[in-house]
C-alpha positions, 0 to 999 in steps of 0.5 A: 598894086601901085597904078601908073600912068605913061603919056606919049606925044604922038607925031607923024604916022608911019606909012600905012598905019591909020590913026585909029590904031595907035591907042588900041596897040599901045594898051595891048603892049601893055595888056600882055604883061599887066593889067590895064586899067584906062587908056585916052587920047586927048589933044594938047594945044594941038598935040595928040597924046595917048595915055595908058593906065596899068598896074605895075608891082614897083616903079622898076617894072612899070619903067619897062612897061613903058618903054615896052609900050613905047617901043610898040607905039614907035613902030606905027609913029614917030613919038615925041615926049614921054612922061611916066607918073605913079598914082600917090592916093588921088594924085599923080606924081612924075617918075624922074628916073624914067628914061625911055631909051633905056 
């Protein structure tokens, strides 16, 4: 089964929510429908960023898992950029049809 990996740039937290929360929601929206393989934060010149690692069976059903994901994270932060990438052997590669929004 294909491996994916949707990024989101996090921005301001919502009242009340506490920091160490936003990583650990955004892998179970994830967990409820598929296997979770990894999951990160990382700061990019300043930027915090999440990433969730899971399995999908096509680029179709992985596109839904993260927008499910991004709609979680969105309710305990404002989330700026996302990026969805499917893992092709040792690299990764970005899904341009991916549209969060959708």
């Amino acid at each position: 089964m294909p491996s994916y990996r949707l990024t989101l740039t996090i921005g301001a937290l919502r009242p009340g929510v506490a920091p160490e929360q936003v990583l650990p929601a955004a892998a179970e929206a994830a967990r409820e429908r598929t296997t979770v393989e990894a999951w990160a934060l990382t700061v990019v010149r300043g930027e915090p960023r999440i990433s969730v690692r899971y399995t999908a069976q096509d680029d179709g059903q992985s596109a839904d898992l993260g927008r499910r994901v991004r709609a979680t994270v969105s309710t305990l932060a404002d989330v700026g950029a996302s990026r969805l990438d499917r893992r092709y052997g040792p690299r990764w590669h970005r899904l341009a049809r991916f549209d969060p929004s959708y």
